[in-house]
N, CA, C and O atoms as CSV, one atom per row, in Angstrom:
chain,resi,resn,atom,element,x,y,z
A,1,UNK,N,N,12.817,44.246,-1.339
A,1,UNK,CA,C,11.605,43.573,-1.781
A,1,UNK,C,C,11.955,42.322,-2.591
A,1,UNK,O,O,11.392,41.245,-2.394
A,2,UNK,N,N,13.043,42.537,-3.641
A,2,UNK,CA,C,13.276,41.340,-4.830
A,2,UNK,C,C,13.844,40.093,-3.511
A,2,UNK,O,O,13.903,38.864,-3.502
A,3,UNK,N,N,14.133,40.999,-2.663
A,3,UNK,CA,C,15.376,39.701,-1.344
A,3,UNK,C,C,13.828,38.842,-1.048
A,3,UNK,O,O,13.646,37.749,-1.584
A,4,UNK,N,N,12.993,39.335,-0.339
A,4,UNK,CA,C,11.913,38.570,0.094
A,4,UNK,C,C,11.037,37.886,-0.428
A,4,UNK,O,O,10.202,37.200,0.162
A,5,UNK,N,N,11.198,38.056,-1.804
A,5,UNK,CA,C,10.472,37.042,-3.146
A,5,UNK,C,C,11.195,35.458,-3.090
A,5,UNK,O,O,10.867,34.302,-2.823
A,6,UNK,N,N,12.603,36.365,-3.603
A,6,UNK,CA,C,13.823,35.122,-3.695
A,6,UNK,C,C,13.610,34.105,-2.397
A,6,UNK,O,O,13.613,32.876,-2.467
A,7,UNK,N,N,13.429,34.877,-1.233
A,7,UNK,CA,C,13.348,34.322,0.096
A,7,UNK,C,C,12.116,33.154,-0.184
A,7,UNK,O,O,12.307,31.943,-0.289
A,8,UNK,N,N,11.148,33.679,-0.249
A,8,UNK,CA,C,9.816,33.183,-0.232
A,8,UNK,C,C,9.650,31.659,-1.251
A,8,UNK,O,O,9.137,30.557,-1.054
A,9,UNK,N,N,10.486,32.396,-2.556
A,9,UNK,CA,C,10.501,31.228,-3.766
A,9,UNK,C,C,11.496,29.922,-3.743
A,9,UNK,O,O,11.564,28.983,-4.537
A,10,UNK,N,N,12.351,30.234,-2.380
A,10,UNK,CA,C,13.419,29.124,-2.295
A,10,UNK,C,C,13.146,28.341,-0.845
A,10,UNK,O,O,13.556,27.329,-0.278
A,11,UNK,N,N,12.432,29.163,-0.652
A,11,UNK,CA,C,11.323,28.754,1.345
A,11,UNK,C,C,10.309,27.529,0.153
A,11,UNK,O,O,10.304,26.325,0.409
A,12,UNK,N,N,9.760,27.935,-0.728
A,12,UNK,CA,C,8.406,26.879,-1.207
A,12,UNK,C,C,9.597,25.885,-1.707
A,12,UNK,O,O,9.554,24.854,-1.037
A,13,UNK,N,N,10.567,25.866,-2.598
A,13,UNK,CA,C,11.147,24.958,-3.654
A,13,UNK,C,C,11.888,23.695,-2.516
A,13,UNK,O,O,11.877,22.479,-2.707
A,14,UNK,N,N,12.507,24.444,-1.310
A,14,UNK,CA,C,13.302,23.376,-0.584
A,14,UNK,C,C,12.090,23.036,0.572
A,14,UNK,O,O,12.354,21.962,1.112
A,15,UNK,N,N,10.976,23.581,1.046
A,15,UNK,CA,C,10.122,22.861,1.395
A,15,UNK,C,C,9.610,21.875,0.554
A,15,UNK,O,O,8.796,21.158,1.136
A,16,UNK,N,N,9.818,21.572,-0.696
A,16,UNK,CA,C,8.904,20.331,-1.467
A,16,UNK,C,C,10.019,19.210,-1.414
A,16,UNK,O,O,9.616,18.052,-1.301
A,17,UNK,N,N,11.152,19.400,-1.473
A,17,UNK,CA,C,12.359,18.341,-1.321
A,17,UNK,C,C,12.110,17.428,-0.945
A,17,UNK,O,O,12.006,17.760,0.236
A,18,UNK,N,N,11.860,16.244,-0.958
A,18,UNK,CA,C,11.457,14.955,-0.366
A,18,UNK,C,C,10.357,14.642,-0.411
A,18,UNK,O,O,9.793,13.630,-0.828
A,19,UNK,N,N,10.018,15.554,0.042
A,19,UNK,CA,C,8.348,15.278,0.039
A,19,UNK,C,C,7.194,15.517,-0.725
A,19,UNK,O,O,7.215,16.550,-1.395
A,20,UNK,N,N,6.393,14.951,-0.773
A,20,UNK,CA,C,5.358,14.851,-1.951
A,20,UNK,C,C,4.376,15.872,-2.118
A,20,UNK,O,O,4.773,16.999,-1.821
A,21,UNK,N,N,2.895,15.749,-2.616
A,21,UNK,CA,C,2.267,16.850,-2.209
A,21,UNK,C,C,1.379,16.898,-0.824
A,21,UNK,O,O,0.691,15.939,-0.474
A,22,UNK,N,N,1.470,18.103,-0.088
A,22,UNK,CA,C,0.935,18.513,0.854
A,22,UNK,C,C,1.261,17.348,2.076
A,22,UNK,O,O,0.461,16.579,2.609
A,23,UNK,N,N,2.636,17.496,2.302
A,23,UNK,CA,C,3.587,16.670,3.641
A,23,UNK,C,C,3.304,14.974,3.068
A,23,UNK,O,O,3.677,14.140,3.893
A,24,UNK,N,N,2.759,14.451,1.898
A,24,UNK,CA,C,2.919,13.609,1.768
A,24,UNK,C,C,3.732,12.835,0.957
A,24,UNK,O,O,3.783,13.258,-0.198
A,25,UNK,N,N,4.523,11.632,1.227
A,25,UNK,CA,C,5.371,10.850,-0.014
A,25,UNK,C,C,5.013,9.505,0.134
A,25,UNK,O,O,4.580,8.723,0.980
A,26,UNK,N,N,5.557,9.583,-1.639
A,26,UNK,CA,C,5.108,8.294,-2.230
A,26,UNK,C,C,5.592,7.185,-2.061
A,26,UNK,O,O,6.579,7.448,-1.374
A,27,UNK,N,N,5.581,5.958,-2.234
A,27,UNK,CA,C,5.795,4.654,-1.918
A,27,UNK,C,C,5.420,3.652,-2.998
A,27,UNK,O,O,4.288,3.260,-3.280
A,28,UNK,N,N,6.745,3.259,-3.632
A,28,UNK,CA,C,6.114,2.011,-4.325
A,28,UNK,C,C,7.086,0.316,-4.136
A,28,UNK,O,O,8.176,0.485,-3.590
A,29,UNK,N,N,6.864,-0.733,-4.410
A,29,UNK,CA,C,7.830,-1.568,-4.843
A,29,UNK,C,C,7.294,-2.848,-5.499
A,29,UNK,O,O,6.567,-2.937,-6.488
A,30,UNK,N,N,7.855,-3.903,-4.668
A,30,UNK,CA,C,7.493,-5.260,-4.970
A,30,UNK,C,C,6.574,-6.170,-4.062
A,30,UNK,O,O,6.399,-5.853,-2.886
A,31,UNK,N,N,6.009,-7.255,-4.578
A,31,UNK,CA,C,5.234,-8.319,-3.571
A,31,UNK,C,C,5.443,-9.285,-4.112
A,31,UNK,O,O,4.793,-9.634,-5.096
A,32,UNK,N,N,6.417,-9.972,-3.601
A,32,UNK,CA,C,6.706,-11.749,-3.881
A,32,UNK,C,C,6.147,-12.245,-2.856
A,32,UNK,O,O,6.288,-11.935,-1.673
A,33,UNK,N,N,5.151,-13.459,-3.592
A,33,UNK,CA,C,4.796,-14.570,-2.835
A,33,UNK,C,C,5.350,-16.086,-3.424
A,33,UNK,O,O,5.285,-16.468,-4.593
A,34,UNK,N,N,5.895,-16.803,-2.294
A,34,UNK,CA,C,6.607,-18.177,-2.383
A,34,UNK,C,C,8.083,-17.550,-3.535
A,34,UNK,O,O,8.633,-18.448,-4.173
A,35,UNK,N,N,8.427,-16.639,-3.661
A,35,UNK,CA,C,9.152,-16.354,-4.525
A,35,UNK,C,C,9.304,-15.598,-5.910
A,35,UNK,O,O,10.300,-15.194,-6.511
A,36,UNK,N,N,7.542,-15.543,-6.278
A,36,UNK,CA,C,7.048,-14.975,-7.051
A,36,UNK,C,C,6.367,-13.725,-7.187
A,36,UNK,O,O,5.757,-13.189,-6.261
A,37,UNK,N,N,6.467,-13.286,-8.284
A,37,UNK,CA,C,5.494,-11.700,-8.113
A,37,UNK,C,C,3.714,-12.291,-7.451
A,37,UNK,O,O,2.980,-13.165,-7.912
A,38,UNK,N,N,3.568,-11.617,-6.554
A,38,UNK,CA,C,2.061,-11.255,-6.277
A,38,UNK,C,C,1.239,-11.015,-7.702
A,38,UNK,O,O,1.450,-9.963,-8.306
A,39,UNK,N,N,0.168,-12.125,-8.319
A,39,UNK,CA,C,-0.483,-11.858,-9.139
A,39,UNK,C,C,-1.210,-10.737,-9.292
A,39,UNK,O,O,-1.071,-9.922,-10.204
A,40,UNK,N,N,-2.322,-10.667,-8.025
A,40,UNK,CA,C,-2.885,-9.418,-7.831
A,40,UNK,C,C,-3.444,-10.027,-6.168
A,40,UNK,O,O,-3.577,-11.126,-5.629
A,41,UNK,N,N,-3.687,-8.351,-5.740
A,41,UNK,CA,C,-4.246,-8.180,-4.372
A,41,UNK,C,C,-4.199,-6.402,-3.820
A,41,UNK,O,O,-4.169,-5.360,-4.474
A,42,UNK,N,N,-4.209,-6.599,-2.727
A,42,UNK,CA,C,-4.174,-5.220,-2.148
A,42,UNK,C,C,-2.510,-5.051,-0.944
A,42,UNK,O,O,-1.748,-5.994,-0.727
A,43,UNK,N,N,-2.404,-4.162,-0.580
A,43,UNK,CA,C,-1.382,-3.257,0.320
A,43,UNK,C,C,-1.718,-2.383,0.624
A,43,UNK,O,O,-2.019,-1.488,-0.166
A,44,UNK,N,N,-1.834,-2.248,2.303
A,44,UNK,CA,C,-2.048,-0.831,3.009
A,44,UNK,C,C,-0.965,-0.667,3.819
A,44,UNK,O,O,-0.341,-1.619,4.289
A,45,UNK,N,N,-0.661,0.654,4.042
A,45,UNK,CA,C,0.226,1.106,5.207
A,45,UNK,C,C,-0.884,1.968,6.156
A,45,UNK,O,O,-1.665,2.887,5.905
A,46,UNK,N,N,-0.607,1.327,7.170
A,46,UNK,CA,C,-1.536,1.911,8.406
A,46,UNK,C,C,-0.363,2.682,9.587
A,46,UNK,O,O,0.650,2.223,10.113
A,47,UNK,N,N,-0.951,3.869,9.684
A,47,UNK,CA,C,0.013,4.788,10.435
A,47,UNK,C,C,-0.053,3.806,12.161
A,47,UNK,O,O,-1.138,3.245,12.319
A,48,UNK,N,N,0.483,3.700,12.777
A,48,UNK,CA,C,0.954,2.831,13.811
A,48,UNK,C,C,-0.103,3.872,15.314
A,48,UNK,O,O,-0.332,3.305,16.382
A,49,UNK,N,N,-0.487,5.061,15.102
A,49,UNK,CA,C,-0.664,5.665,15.688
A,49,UNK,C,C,-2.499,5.625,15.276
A,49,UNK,O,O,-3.317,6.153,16.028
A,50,UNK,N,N,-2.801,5.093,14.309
A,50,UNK,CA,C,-4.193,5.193,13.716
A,50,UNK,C,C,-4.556,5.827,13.091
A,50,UNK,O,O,-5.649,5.534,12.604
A,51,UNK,N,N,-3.800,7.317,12.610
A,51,UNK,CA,C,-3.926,8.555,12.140
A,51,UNK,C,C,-4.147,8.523,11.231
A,51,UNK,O,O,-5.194,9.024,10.821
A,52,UNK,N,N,-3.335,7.958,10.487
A,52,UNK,CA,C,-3.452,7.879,8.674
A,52,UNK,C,C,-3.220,6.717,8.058
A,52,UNK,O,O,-2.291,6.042,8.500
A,53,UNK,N,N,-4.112,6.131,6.732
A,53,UNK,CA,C,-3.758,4.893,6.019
A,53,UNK,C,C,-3.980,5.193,4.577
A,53,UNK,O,O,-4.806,5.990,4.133
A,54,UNK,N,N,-2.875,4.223,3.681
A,54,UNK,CA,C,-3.533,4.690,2.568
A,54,UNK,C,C,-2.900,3.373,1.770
A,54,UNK,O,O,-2.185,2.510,2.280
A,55,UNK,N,N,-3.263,3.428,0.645
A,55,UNK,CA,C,-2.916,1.698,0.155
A,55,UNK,C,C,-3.029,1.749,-1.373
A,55,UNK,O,O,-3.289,2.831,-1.899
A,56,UNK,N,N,-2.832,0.538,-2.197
A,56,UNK,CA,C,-2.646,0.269,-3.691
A,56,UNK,C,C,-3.224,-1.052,-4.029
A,56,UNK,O,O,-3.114,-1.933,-3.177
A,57,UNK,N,N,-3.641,-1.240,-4.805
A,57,UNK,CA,C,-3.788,-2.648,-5.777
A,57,UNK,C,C,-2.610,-2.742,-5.995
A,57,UNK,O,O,-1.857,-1.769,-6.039
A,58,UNK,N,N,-2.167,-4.246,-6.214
A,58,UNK,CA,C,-1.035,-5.153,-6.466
A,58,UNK,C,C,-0.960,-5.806,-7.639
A,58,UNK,O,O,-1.103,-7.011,-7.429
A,59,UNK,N,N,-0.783,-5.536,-8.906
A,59,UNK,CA,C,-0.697,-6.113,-10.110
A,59,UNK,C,C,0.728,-6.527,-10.943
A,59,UNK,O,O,1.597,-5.758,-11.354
A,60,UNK,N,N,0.659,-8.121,-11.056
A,60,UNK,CA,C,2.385,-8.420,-11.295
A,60,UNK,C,C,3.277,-8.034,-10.463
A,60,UNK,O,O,4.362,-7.525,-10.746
A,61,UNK,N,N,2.742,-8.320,-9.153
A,61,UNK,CA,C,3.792,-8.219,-8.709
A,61,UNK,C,C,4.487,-6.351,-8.375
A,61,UNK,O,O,5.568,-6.093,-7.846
A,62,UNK,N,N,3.658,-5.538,-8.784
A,62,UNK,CA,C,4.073,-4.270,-8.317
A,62,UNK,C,C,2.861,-2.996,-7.764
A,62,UNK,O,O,1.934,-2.696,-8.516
A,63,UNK,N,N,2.989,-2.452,-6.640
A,63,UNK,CA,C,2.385,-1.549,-6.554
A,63,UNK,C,C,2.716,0.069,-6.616
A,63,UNK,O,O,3.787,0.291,-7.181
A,64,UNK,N,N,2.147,1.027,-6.237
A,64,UNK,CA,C,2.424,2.230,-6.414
A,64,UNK,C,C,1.293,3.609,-5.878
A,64,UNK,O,O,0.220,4.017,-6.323
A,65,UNK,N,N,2.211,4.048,-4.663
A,65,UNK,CA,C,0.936,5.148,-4.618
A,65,UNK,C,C,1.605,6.463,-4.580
A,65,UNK,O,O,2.586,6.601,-3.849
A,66,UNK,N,N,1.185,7.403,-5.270
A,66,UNK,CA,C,1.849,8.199,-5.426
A,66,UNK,C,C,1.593,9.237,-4.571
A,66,UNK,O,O,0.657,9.287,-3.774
A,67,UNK,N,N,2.868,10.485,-4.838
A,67,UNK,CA,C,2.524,11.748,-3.615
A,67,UNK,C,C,1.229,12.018,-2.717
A,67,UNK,O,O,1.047,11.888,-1.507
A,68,UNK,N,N,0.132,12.576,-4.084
A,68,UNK,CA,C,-1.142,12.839,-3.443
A,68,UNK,C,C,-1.682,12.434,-2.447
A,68,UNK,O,O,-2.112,13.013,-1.449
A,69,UNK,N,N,-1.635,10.961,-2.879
A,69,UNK,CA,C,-2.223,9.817,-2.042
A,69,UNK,C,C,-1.402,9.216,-1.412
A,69,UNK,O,O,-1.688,8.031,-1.242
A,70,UNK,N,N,0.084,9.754,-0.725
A,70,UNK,CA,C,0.847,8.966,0.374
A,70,UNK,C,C,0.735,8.779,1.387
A,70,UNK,O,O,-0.366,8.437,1.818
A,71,UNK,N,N,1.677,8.900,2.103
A,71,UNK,CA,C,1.942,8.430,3.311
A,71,UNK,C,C,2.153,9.730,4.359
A,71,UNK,O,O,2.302,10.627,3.529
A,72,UNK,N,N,2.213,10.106,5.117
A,72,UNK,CA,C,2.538,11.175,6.216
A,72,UNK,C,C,3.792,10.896,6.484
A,72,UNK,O,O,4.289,10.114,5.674
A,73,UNK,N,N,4.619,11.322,7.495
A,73,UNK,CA,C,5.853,10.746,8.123
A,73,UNK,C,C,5.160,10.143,9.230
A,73,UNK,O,O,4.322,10.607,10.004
A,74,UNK,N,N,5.600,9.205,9.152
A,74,UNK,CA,C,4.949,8.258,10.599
A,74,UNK,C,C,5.670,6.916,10.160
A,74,UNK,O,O,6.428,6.739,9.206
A,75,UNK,N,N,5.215,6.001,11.141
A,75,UNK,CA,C,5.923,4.554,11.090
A,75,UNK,C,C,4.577,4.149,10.952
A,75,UNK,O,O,3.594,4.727,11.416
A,76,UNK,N,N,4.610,2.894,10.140
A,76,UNK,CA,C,2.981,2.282,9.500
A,76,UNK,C,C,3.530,0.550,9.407
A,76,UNK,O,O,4.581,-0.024,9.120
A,77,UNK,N,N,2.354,0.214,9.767
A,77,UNK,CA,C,2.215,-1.148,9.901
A,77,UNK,C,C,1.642,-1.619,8.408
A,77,UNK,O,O,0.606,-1.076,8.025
A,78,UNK,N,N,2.257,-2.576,7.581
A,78,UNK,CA,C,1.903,-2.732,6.155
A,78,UNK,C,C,1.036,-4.096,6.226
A,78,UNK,O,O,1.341,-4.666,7.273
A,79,UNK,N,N,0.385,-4.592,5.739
A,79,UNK,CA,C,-0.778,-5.133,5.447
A,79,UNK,C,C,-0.364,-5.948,4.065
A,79,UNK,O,O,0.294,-5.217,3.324
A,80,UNK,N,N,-0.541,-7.036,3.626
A,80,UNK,CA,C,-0.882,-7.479,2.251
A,80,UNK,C,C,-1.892,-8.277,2.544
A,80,UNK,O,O,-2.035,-8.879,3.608
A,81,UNK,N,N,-2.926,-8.308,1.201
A,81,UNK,CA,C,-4.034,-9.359,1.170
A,81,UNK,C,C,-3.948,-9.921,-0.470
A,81,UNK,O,O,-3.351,-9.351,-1.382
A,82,UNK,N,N,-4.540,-10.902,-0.538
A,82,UNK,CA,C,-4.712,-11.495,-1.863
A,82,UNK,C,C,-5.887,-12.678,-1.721
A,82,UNK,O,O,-5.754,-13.595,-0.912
A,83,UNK,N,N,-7.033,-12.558,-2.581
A,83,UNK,CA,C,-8.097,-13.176,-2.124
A,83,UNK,C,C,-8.253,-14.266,-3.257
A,83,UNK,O,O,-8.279,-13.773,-4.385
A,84,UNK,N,N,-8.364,-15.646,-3.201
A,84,UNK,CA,C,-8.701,-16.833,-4.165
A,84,UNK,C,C,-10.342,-16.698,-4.255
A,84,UNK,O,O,-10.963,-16.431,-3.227
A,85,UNK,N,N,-10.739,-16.807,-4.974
A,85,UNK,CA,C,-11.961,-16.965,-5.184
A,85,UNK,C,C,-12.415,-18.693,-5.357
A,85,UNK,O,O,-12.005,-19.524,-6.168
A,86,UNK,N,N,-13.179,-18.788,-4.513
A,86,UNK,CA,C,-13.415,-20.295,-4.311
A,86,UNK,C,C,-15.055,-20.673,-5.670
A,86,UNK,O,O,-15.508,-21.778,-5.970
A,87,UNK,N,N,-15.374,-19.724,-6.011
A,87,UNK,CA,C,-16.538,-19.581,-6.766
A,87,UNK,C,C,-16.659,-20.701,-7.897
A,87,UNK,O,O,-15.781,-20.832,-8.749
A,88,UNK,N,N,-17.428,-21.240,-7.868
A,88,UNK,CA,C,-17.871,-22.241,-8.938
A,88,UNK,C,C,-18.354,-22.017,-10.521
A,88,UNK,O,O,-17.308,-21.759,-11.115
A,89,UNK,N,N,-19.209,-22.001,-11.263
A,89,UNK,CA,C,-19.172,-21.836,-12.633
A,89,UNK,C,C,-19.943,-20.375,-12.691
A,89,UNK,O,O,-21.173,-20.421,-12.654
A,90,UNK,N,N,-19.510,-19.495,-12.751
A,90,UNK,CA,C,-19.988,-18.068,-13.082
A,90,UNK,C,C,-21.295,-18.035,-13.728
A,90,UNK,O,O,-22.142,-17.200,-13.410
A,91,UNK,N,N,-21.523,-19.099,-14.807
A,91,UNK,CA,C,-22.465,-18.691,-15.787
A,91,UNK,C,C,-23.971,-19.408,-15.441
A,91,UNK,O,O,-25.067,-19.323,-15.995
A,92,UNK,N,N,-23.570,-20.022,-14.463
A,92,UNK,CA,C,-24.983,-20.881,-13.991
A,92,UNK,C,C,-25.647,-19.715,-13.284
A,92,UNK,O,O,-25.153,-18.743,-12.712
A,93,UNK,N,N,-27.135,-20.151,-13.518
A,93,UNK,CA,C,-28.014,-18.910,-12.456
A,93,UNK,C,C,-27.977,-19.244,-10.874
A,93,UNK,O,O,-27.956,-20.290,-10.226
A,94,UNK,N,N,-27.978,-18.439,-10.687
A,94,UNK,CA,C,-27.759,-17.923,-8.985
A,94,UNK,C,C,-29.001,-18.919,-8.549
A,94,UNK,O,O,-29.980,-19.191,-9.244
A,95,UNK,N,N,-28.657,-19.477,-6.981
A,95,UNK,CA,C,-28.742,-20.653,-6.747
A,95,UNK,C,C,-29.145,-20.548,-5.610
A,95,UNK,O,O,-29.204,-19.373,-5.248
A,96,UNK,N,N,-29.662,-21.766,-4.372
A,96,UNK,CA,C,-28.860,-21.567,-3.231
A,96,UNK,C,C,-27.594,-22.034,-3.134
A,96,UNK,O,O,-26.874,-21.599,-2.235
A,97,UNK,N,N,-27.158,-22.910,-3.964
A,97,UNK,CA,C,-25.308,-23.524,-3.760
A,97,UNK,C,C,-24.896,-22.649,-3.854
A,97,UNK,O,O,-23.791,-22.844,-3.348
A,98,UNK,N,N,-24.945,-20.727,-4.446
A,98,UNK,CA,C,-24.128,-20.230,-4.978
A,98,UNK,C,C,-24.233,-18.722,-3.591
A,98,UNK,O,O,-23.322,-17.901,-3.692
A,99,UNK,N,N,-24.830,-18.578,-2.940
A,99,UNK,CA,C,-25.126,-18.212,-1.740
A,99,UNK,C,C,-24.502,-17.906,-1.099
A,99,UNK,O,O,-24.589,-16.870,-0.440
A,100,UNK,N,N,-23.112,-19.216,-1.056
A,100,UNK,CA,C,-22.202,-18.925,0.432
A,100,UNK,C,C,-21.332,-19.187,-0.252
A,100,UNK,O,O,-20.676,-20.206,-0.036
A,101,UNK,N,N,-21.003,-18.226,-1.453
A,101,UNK,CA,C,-19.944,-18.271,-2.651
A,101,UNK,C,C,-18.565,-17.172,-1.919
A,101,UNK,O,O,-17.338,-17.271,-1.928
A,102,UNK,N,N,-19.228,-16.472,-1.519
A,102,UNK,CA,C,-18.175,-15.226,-1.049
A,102,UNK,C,C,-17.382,-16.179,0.393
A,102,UNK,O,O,-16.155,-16.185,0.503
A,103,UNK,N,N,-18.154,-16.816,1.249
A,103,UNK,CA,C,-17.554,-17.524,2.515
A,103,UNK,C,C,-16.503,-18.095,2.076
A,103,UNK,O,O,-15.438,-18.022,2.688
A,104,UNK,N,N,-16.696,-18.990,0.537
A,104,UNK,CA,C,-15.613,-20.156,0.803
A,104,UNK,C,C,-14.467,-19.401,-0.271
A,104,UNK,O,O,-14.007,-20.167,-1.117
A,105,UNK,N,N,-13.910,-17.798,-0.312
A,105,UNK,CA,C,-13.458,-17.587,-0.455
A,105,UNK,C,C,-11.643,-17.514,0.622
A,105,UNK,O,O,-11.649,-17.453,1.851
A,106,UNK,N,N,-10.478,-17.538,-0.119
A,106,UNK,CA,C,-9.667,-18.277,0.630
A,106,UNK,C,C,-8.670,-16.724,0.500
A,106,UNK,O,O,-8.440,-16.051,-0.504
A,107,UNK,N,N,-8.286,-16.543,1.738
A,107,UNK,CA,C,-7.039,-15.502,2.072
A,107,UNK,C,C,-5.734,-16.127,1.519
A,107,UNK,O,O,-5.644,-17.135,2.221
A,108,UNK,N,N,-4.710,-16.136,0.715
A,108,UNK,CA,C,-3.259,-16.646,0.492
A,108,UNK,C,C,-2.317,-16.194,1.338
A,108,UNK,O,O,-1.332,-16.811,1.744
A,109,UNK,N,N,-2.728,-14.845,1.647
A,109,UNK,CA,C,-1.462,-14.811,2.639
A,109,UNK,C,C,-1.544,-15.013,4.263
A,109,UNK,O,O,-2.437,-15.195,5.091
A,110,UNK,N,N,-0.269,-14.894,4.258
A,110,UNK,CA,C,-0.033,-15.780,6.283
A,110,UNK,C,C,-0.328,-14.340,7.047
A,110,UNK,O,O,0.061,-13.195,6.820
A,111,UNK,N,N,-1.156,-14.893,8.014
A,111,UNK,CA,C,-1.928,-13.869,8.846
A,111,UNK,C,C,-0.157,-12.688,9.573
A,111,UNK,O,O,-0.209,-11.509,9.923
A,112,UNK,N,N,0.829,-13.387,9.563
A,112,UNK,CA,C,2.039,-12.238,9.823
A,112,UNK,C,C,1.867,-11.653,8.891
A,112,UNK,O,O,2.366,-10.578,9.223
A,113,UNK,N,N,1.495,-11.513,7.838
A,113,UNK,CA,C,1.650,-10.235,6.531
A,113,UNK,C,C,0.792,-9.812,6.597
A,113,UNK,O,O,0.889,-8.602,6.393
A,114,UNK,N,N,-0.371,-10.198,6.837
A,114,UNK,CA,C,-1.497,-9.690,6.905
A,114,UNK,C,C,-2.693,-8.917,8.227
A,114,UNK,O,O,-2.837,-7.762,8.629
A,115,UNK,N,N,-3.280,-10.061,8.528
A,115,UNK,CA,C,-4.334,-9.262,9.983
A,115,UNK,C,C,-3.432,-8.998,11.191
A,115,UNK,O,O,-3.621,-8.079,11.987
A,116,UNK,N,N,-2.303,-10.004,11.265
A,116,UNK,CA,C,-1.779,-10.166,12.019
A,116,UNK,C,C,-0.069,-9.573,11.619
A,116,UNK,O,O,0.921,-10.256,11.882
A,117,UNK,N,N,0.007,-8.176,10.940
A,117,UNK,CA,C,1.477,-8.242,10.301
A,117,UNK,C,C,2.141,-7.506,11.710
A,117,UNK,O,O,1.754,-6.841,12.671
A,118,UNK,N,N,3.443,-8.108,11.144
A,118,UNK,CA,C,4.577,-7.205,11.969
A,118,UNK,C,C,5.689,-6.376,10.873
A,118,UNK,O,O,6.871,-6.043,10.951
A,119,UNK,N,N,4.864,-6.281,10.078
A,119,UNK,CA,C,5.439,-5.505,8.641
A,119,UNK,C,C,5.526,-3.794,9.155
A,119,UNK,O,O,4.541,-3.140,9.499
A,120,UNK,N,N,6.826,-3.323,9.111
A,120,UNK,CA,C,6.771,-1.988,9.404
A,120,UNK,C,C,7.624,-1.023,8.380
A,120,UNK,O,O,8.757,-1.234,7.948
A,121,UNK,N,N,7.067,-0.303,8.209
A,121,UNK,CA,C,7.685,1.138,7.379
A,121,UNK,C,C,7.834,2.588,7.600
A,121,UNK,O,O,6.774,3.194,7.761
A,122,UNK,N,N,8.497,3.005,7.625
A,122,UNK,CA,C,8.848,4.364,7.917
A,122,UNK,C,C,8.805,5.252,6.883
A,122,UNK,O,O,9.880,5.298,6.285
A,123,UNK,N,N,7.656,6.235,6.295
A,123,UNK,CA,C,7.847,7.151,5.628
A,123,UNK,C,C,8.396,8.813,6.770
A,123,UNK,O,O,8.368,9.185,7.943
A,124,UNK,N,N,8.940,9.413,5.086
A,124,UNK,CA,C,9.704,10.964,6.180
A,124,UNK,C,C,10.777,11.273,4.946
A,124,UNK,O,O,11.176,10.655,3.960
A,125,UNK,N,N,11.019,12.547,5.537
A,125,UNK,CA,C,12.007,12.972,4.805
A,125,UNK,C,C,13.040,12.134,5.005
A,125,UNK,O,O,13.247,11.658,6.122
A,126,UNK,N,N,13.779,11.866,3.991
A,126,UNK,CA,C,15.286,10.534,4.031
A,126,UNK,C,C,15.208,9.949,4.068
A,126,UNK,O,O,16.243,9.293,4.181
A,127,UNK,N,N,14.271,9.414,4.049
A,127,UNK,CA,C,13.423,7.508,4.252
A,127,UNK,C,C,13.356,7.537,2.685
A,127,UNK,O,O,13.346,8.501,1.919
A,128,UNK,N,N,13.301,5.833,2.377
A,128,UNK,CA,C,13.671,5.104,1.011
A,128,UNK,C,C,12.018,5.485,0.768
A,128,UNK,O,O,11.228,5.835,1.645
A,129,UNK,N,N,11.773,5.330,-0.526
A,129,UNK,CA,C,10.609,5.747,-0.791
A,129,UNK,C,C,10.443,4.068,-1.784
A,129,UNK,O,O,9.645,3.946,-2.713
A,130,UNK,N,N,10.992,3.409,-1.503
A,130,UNK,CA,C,10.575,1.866,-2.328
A,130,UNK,C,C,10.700,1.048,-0.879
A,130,UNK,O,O,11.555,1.213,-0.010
A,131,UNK,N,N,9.638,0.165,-0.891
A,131,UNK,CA,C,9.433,-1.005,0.242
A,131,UNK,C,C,8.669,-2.250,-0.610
A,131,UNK,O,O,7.517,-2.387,-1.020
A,132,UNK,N,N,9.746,-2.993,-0.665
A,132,UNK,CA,C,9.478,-4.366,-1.074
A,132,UNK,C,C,9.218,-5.498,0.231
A,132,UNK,O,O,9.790,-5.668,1.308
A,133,UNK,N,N,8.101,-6.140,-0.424
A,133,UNK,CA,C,7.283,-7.313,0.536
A,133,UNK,C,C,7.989,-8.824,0.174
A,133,UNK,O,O,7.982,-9.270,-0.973
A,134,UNK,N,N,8.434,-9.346,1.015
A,134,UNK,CA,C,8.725,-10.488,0.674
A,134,UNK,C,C,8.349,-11.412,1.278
A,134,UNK,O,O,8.950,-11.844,2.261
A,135,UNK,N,N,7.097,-11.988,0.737
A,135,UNK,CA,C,6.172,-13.391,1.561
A,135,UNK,C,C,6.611,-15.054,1.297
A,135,UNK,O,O,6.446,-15.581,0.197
A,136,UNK,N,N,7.191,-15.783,2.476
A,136,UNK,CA,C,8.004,-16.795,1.821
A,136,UNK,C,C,6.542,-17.999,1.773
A,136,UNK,O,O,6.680,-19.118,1.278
């Protein structure tokens, strides 16, 4: 009986090895743009298969998502966005000039990192669990 406990308690401990909670792991690193940390924006990893996505805010230059909220094992297509706000004086009352405030908002990054990325990552057991973005 004590054999099939031991069994059972070292079956759960080396099933968690690598991996995060409930088959998922975490992922964090860097986002340089032109050389610099990413002020702020977003990062998704999209499972390549459609299955699963999951993503972070980008602040200074670092993101982070942890176990809970990771990744599956799959290969994922990564995504960065970072949005300029083209918006004019905040404090004036709403307008019609102020209308098509969200339109003349401006994407920074190059459609390869982004709508159009060829950014790929591999989460899984033995896979690096840091993926740094580097947007020139």
């Amino acid at each position: 009986m004590i054999r099939w406990v031991l069994l059972a308690v070292l079956t759960v401990q080396l099933s968690g090895c690598g991996a995060g909670s409930n088959g998922r792991f975490p992922v964090s690193g860097q986002v340089t743009l032109s050389g610099n940390p990413l002020k702020s924006g977003t990062i998704e990893f999209e499972a390549t298969d459609g299955a699963h996505r999951s993503g972070a805010v980008v602040t200074g230059g670092k993101y982070s998502i942890p176990a809970p909220q990771g990744l599956r094992p799959a290969t994922y297509t990564v995504k960065v966005s970072a949005i300029e706000s083209q918006q004019g004086d905040s404090a004036a009352p709403p307008g019609p000039e102020s209308m098509g405030a969200d339109q003349a908002n401006k994407e920074l990054i190059p459609a390869e990192f982004n709508r159009n990325s060829t950014l790929k990552y591999e989460a899984g057991s033995g896979k690096p669990v840091t993926f740094d973005v580097k947007i020139p």
